[in-house]
C-alpha positions as semicolon CSV with decimal commas, in nm:
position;residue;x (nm);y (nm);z (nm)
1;X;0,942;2,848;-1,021
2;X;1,215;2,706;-0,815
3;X;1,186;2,383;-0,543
4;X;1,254;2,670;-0,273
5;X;0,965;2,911;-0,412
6;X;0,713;2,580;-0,481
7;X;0,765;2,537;-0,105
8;X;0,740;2,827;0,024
9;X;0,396;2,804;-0,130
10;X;0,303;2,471;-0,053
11;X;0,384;2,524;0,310
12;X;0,163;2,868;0,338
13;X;-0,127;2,597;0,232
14;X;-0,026;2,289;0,335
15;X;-0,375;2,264;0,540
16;X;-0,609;2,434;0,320
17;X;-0,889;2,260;0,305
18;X;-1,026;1,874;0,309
19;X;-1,211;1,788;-0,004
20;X;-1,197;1,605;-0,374
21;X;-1,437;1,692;-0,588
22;X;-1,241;1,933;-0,787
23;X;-0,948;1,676;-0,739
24;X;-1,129;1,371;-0,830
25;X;-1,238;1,520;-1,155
26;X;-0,880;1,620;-1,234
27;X;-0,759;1,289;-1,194
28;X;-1,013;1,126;-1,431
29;X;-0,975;1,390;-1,645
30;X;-0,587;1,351;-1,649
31;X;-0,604;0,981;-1,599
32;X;-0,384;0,963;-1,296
33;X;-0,382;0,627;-1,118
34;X;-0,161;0,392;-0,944
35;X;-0,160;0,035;-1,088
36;X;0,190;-0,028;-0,886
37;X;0,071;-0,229;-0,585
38;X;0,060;-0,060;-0,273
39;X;0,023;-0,060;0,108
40;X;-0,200;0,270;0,236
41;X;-0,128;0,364;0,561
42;X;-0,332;0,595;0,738
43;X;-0,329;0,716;1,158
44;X;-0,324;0,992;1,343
45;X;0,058;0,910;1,463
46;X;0,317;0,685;1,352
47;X;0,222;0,715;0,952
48;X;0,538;0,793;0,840
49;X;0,772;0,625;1,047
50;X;0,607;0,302;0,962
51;X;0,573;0,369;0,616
52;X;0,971;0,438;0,626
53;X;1,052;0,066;0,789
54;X;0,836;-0,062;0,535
55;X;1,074;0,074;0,275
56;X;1,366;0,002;0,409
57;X;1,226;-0,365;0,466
58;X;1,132;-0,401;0,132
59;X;1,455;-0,248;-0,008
60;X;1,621;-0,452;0,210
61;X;1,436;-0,750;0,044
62;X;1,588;-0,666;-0,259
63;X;1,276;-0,508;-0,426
64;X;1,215;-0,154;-0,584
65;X;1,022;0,031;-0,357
66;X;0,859;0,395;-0,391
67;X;0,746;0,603;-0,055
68;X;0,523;0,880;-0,022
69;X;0,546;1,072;0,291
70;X;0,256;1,272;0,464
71;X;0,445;1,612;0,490
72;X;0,803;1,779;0,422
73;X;1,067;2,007;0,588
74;X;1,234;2,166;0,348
75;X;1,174;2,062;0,001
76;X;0,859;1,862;-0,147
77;X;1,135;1,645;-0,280
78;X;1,157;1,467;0,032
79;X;0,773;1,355;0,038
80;X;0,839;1,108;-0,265
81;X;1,085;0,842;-0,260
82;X;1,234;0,528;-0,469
83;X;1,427;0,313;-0,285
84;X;1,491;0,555;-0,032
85;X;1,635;0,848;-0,258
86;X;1,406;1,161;-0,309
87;X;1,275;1,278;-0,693
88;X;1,525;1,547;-0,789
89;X;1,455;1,846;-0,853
90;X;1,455;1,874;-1,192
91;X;1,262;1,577;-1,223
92;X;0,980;1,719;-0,952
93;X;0,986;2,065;-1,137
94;X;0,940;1,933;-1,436
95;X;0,638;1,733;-1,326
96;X;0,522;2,047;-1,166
97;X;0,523;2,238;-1,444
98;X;0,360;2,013;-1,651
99;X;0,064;2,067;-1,498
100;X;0,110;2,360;-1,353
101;X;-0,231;2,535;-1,513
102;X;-0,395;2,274;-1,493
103;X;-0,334;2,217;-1,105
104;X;-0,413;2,641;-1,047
105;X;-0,771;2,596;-1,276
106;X;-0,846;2,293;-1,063
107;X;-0,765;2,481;-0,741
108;X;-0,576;2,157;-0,583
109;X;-0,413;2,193;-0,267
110;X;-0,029;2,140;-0,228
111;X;-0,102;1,762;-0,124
112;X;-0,285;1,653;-0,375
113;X;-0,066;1,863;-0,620
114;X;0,207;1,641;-0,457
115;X;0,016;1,327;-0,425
116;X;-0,049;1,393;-0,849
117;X;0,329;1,413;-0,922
118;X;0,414;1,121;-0,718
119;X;0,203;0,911;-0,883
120;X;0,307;0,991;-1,230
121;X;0,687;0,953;-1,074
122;X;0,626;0,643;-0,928
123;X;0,401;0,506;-1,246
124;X;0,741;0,573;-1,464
125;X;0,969;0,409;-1,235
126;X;0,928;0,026;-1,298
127;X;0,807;-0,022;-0,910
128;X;0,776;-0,348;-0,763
129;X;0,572;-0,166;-0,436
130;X;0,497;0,158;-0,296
131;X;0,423;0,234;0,001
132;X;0,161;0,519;0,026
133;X;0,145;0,755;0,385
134;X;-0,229;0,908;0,335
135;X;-0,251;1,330;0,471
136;X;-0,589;1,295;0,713
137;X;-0,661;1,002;0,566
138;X;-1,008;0,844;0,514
139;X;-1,235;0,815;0,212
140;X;-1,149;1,158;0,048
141;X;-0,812;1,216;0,117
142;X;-0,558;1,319;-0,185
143;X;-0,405;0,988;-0,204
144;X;-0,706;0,777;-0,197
145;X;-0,778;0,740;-0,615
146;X;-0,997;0,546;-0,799
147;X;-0,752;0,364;-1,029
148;X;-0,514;0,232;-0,780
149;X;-0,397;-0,118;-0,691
150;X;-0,471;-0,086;-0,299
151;X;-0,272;-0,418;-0,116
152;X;-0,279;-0,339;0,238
153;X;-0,408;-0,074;0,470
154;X;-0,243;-0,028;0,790
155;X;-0,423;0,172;1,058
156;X;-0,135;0,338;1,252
157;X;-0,373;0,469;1,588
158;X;-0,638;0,693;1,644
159;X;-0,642;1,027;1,825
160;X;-0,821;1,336;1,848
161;X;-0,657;1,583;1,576
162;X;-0,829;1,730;1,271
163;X;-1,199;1,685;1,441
164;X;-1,330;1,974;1,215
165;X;-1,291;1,707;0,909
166;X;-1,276;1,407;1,096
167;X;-1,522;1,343;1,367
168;X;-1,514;1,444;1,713
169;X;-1,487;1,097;1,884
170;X;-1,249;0,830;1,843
171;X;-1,493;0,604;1,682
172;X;-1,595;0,859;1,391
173;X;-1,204;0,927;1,358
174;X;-1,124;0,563;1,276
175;X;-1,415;0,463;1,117
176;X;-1,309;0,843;0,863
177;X;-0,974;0,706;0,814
178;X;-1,032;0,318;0,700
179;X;-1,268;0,421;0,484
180;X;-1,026;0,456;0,230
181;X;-1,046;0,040;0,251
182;X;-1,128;-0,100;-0,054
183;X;-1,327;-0,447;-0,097
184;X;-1,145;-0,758;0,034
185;X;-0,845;-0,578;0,078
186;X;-0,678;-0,637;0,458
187;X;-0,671;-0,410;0,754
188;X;-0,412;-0,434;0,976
189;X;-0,468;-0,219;1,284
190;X;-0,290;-0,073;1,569
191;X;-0,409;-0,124;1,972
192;X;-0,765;0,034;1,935
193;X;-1,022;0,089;2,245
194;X;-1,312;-0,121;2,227
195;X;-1,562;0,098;2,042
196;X;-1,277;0,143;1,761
197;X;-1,220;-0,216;1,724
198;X;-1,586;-0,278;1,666
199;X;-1,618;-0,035;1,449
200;X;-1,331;-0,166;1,226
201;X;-1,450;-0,489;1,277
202;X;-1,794;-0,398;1,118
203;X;-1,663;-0,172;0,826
204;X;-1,422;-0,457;0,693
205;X;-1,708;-0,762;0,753
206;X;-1,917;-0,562;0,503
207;X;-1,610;-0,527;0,257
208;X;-1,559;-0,918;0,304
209;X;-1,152;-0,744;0,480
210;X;-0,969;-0,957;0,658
211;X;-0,933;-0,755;0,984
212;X;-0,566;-0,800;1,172
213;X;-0,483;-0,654;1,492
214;X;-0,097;-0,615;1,594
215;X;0,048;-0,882;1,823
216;X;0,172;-0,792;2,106
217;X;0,606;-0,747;2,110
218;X;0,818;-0,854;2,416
219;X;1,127;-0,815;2,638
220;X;1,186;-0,439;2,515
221;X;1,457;-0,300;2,659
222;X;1,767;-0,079;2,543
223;X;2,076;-0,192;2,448
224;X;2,367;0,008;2,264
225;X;2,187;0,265;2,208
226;X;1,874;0,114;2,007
227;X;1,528;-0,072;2,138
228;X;1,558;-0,434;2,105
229;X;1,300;-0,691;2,115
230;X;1,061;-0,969;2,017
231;X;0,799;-0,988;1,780
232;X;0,704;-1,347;1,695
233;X;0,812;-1,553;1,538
234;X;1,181;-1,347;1,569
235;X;1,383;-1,290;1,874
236;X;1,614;-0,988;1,984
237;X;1,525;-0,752;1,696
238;X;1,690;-0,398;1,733
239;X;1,492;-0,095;1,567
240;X;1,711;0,225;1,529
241;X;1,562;0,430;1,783
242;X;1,582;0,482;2,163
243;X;1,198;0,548;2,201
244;X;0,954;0,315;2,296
245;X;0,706;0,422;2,028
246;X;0,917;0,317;1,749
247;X;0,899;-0,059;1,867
248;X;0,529;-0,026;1,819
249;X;0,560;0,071;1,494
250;X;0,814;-0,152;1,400
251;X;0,602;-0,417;1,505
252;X;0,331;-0,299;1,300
253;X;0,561;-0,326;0,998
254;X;0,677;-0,673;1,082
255;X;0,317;-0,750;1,078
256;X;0,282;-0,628;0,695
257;X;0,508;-0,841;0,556
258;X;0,352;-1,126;0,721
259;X;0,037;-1,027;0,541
260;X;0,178;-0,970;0,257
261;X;0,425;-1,264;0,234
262;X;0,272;-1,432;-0,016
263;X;0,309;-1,178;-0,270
264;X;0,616;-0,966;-0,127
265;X;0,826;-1,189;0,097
266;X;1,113;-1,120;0,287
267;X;1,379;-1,300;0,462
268;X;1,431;-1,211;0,850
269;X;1,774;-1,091;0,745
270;X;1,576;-0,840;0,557
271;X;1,341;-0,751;0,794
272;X;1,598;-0,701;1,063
273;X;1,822;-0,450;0,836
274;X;1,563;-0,298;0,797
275;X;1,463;-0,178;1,129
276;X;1,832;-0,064;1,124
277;X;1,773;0,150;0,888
278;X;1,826;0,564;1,012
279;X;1,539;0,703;1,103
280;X;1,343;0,988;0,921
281;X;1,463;1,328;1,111
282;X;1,259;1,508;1,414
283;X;1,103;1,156;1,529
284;X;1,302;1,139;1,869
285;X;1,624;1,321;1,720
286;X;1,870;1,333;1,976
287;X;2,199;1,551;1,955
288;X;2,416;1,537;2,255
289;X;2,186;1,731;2,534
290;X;1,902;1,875;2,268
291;X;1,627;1,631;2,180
292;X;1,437;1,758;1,833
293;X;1,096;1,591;1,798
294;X;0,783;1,692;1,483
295;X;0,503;1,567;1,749
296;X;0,219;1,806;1,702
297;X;-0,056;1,685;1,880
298;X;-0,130;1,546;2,191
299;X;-0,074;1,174;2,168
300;X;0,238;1,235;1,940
301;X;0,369;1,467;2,240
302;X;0,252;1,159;2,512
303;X;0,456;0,911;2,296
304;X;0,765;1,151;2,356
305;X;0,700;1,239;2,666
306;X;0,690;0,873;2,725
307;X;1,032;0,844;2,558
308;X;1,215;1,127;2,759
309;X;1,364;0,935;3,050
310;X;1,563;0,684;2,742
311;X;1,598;1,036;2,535
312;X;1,709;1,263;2,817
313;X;1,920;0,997;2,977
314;X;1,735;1,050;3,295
315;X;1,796;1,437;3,273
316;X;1,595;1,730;3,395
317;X;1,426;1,896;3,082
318;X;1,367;2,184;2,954
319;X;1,104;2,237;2,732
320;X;1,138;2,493;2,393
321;X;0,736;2,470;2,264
322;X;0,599;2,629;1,938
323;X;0,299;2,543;1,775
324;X;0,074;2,677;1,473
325;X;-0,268;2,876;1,560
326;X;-0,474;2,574;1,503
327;X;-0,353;2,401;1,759
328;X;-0,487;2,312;2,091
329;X;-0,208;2,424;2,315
330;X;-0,409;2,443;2,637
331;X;-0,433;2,048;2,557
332;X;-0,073;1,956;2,410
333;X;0,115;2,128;2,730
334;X;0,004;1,921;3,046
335;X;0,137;1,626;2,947
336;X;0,535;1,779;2,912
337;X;0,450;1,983;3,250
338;X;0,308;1,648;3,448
339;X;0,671;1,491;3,327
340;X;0,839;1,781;3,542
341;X;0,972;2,010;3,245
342;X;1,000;2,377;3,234
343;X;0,836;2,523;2,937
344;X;0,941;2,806;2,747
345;X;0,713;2,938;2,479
346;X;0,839;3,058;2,111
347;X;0,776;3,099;1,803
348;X;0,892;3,022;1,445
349;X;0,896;3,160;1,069
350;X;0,558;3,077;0,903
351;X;0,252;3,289;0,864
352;X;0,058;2,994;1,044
353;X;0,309;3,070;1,374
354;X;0,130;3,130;1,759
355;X;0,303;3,448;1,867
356;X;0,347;3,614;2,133
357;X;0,004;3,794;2,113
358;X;-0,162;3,405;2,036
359;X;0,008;3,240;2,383
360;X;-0,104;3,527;2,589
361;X;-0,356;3,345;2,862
362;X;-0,050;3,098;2,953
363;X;0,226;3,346;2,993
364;X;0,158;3,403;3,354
365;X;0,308;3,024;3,377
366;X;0,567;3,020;3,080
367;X;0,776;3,267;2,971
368;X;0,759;3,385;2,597
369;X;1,079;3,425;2,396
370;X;1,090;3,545;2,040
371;X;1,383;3,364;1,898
372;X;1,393;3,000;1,935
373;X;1,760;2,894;1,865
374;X;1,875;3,214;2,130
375;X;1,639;3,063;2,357
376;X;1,837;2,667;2,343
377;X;2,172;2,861;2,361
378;X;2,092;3,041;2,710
379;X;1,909;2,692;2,841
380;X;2,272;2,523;2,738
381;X;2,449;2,820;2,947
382;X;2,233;2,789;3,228
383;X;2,141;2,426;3,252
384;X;2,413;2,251;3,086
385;X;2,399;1,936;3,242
386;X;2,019;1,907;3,173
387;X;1,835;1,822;2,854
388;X;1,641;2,072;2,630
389;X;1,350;1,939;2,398
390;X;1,190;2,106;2,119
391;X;0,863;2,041;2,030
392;X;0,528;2,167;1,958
393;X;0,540;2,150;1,551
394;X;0,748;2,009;1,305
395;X;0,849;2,374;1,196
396;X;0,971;2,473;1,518
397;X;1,203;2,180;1,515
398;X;1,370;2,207;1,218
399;X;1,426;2,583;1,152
400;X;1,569;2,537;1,523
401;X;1,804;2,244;1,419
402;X;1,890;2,391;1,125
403;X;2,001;2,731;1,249
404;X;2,201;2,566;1,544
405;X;2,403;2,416;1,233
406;X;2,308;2,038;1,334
């Protein structure tokens, strides 16, 4: 099976389901662990642009670093990293089809499928660190093993997405997703709401966890481009990005390798190339006028629509929105509509796609268009001083960059 058929597949069941039991066995059976030591990183938001400064902070520091990401565009390849380059193909099929029967008789999902080969690449690559992005997260998520040699958990934020597995208030979210935590192993957390913070404080007193809450960063501002700032002890650090959001996660980074300094240090000249590092694509992509973003929920769309004055360069926007039948849309558009944008619903290629038929009780306020990238090219001819956005789902975004030839 080729990487383009293997995800085509994956993608049509990306979100199957959310449990391990069948998984679990399979990895005891087939002894899959992870003695390389690791940060987990877990969060509604931010999982895998954190996990990617880590990397590239690490790398940086001159050690060998190996990155699994949450999710992929194009090709699984791109979900599992060493020192920034993805497995190859041959090297991913091969792992694939190793256990390829064994994966179908098991019933695994794509993730864990994934999450099995990474391990097994990363386990054969001499790794100093990896750095480990969890799906969902919490106790029973794909990437959560027994045999694994668990560093660090970072706790990105917490929002409401994936309530069906997850819990329905904030408090059962976070207290789902740390519970991956092992015993005496440090949390570092993210700005929380009270009743979060307590109950992260409890969980980790009853592991004997150090429990670490972000500082606080300073004198953001742009400058050439990029976000610069403070984040003690270090003055004027630039991160590679002209949102907001990705300060915050920088910061929670920085905040890593102070935990982990001991065992992993860096230099500030590391840390600080780091941050410089590009990007992963869709987070805040800007091209000329068009602005491609992967936020699919609400808070991911509030950090961008947070962003869009810096993104937009103070321009009028106009909104292309797509999203998969799963998600809330009634929720994720009021916060692009209270910035001021004009939303125009579409579509994209996947089975999981909101069509026409799926958007029907808001297209007395938005108009519906079936083709995405013909839908950018008129906004451009009408509005070509403004800015146009795409967002909605990670899909959406790329198949639209893609086609546009960017």
């Amino acid at each position: 099976m080729s990487i383009q058929e293997l995800a085509s597949m994956f993608k049509a069941g990306f979100e199957a389901r959310y449990d391990n039991e069948d998984y679990l066995r399979f990895c005891s059976k087939r002894k899959i662990k992870l003695a390389t030591p690791c940060i987990h990183i877990v969060g509604t938001n931010g999982k895998a642009s954190v996990g990617k400064l880590l990397s590239d902070i690490y790398i940086a520091g001159g050690y060998k670093v190996g990155l699994l990401l949450p999710s992929f565009l194009d090709s699984p390849c791109e979900m599992i990293r060493v020192n920034g380059v993805p497995i190859s193909e041959s090297d991913f099929a091969s792992l694939y089809q190793k256990h390829e029967k064994e994966f179908k008789k098991a019933d695994l999902t794509p993730f864990e499928s994934i999450v099995v080969i990474a391990y097994e690449y990363f386990e054969s690559s001499s790794l100093d660190l990896a750095v480990i992005c969890a799906g969902m997260g919490g106790e029973i998520d794909a990437t959560n093993i027994e045999e694994m040699d668990q560093r660090l958990v970072v706790l990105t934020n917490i929002g409401l997405d994936h309530t069906e597995y997850l819990g329905t208030t904030l408090s059962q979210i976070g207290l789902n997703k740390i519970s991956l935590l092992r015993e005496k192993t440090p949390l570092l957390h993210g700005v929380l709401d009270e009743g979060c913070k307590k109950v992260t404080l409890d969980f980790t007193e009853g592991l004997e966890s150090p429990n670490i809450e972000v500082d606080a960063y300073h004198y953001q501002h742009i400058a050439e481009g990029v976000f610069r700032f403070d984040y003690r002890p270090f003055k004027d650090l630039a991160v590679n990005s002209m949102a907001e959001a990705m300060v915050y996660n920088a910061s929670l980074a920085i905040e890593a390798t102070k935990i982990l300094d001991k065992s992993f240090p860096v230099t500030e000249e590391a840390i600080r190339k780091g941050l410089m590092e590009k990007p992963l694509p869709l987070h805040y992509e800007v091209h000329g006028n068009l602005i491609f973003d992967s936020a699919n929920n609400v808070d991911a769309i509030s950090s961008v629509v947070k962003a869009l004055p810096t993104l937009s360069m103070r321009r009028p926007v106009h909104v292309v929105f797509g999203a998969k039948r799963s998600k809330n849309v009634a929720a994720m558009l009021p916060p692009l509509g209270n910035y001021g944008c004009d939303i125009h619903l579409s579509t994209f290629d996947s089975p999981l796609a909101k069509t026409e038929e799926d958007y029907f009780i808001f297209l007395g306020d938005h108009e519906y268009s079936e083709n995405a990238v013909e839908l950018v090219k008129t906004l451009q001819n009408t509005y070509p001083d403004d800015a146009i956005l795409v967002i909605g789902d990670p899909e959406l975004a790329y198949q639209t960059k893609r086609d546009l030839g960017l």
